[in-house]
C-alpha positions in Angstrom: 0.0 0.0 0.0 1.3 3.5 -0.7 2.2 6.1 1.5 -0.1 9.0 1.4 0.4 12.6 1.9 -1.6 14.6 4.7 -1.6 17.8 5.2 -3.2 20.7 7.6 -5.3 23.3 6.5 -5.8 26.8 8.5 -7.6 29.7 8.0 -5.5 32.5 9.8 -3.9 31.0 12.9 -6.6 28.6 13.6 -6.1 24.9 12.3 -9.3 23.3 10.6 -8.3 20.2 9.7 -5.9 17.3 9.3 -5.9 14.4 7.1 -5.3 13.4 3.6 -5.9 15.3 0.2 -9.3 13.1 -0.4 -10.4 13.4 3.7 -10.2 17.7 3.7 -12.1 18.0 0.2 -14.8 16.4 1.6 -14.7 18.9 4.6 -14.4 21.4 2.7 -16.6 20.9 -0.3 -13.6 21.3 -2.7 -12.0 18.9 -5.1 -9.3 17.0 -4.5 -7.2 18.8 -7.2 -7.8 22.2 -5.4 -6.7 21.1 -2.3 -3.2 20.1 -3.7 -2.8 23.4 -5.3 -3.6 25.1 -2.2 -1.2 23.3 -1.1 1.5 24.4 -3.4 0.9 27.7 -2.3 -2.0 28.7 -3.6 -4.5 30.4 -1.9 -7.9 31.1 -1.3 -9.8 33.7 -0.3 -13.2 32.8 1.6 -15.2 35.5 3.3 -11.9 37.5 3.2 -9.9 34.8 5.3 -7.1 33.5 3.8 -7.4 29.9 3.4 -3.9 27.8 3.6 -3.1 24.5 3.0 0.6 22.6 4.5 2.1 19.5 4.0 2.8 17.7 7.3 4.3 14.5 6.4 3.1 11.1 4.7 1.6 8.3 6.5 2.3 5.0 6.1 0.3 2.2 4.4 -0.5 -1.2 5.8 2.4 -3.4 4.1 4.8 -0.2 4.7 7.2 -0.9 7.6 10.1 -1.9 7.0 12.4 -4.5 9.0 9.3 -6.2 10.2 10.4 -9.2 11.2 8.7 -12.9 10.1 8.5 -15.8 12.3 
């Protein structure tokens, strides 16, 4: 299973949401696509508010750890 990529999403200094791409369009009521551009550092203005959107990380798959050991 792959990684996938979350990321946070704020509007001013107050955080929103967490989760991946497909989780915060749903919250939202964006597509997916928008999201990732927010992401890349474009923004949105809603009501005035900036809306920003950061990569945090990846999380890992099931089938992703490595050195799991087998006995």
């Amino acid at each position: 299973m792959r990684s996938r990529q979350i990321y946070a999403v704020y509007r001013g200094e107050q955080n929103l949401t967490d989760g991946t791409a497909e989780e915060i369009a749903k919250f939202l009521g964006l597509k997916v696509k928008t999201v990732r551009n927010l992401a890349l550092g474009k923004r949105a203005h809603e009501k005035g508010q900036r809306l920003v959107v950061v990569k945090l990380g990846k999380e890992k798959g099931v089938g992703d750890e490595q050195g799991s050991s087998r006995g």
